[in-house]
Kinemage of the C-alpha trace (Angstrom):
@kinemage 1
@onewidth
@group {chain A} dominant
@subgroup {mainchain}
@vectorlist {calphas} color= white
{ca unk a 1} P 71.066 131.622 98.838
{ca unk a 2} L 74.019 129.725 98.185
{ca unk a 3} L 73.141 125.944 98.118
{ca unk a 4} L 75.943 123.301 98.642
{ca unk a 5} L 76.323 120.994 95.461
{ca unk a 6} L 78.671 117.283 96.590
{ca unk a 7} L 78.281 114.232 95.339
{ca unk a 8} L 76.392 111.609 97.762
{ca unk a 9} L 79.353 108.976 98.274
{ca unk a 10} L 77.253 106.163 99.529
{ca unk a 11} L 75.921 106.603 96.146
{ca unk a 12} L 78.786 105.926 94.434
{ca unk a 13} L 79.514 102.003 94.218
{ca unk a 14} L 82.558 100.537 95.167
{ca unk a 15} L 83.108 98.750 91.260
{ca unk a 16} L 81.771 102.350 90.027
{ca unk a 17} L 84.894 104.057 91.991
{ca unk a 18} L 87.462 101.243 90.375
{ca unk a 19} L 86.699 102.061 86.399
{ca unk a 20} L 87.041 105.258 86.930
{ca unk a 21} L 90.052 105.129 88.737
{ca unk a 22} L 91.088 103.261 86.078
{ca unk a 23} L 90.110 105.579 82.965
{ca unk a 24} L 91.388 108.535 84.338
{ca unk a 25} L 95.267 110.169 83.943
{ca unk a 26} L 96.411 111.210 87.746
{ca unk a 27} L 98.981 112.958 89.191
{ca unk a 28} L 101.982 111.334 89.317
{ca unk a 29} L 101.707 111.107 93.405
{ca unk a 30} L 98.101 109.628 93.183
{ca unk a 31} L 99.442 106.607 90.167
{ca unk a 32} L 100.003 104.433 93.745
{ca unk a 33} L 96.374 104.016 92.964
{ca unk a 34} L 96.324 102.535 90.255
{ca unk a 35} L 99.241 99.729 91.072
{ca unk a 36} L 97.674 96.393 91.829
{ca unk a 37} L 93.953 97.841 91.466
{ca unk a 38} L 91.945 94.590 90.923
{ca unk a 39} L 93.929 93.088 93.932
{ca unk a 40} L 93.397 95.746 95.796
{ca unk a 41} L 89.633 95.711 95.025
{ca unk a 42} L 88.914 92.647 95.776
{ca unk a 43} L 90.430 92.600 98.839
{ca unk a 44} L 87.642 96.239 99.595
{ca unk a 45} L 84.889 94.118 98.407
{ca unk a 46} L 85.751 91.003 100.565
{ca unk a 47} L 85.579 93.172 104.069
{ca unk a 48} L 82.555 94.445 103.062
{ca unk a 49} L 82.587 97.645 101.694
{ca unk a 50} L 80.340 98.433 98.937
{ca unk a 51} L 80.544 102.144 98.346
{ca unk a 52} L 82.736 105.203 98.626
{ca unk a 53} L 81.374 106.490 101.476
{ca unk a 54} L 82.318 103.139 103.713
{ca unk a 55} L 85.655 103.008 101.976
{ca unk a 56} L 86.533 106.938 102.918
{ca unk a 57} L 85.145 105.806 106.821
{ca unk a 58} L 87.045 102.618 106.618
{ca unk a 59} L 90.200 104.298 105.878
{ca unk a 60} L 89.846 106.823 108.807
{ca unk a 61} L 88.921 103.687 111.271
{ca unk a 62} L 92.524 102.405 112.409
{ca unk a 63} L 91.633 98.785 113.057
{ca unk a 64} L 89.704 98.456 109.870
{ca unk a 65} L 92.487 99.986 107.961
{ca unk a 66} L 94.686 97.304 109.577
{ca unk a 67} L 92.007 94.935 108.225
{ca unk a 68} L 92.827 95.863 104.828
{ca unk a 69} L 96.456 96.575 105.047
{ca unk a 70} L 97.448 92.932 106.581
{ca unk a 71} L 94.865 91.244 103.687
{ca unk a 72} L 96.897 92.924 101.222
{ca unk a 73} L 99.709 91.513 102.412
């Protein structure tokens, strides 16, 4: 029996996802993360998304992407 061990996204909230982006060391290629992170946040939180889980589907939705891309600026 092999079971199959993830961790429940929609668990994970949205603020939750930020510190630890923010206390971790990552790869040079994944820094871009890090750049303008409360902006960047805040601009997440004001469209609504509350969790990982909608930010991972939000990303793979093209005209909610768009959302957050043009907010950004």
């Amino acid at each position: 029996m092999c079971e199959t061990y993830h961790i429940p996204l929609g668990e994970v909230k949205i603020d939750e996802y930020k510190k630890i982006l923010e206390s971790k060391d990552l790869l040079p290629g994944r820094k871009v993360l890090k750049e303008n992170i409360n902006d960047t946040f805040l601009i997440i939180r004001s469209v609504g998304i509350d969790n990982l889980e909608e930010l991972i589907e939000a990303l793979k939705n093209k005209k909610k992407w768009k959302t957050l891309h043009l907010k950004q600026g």
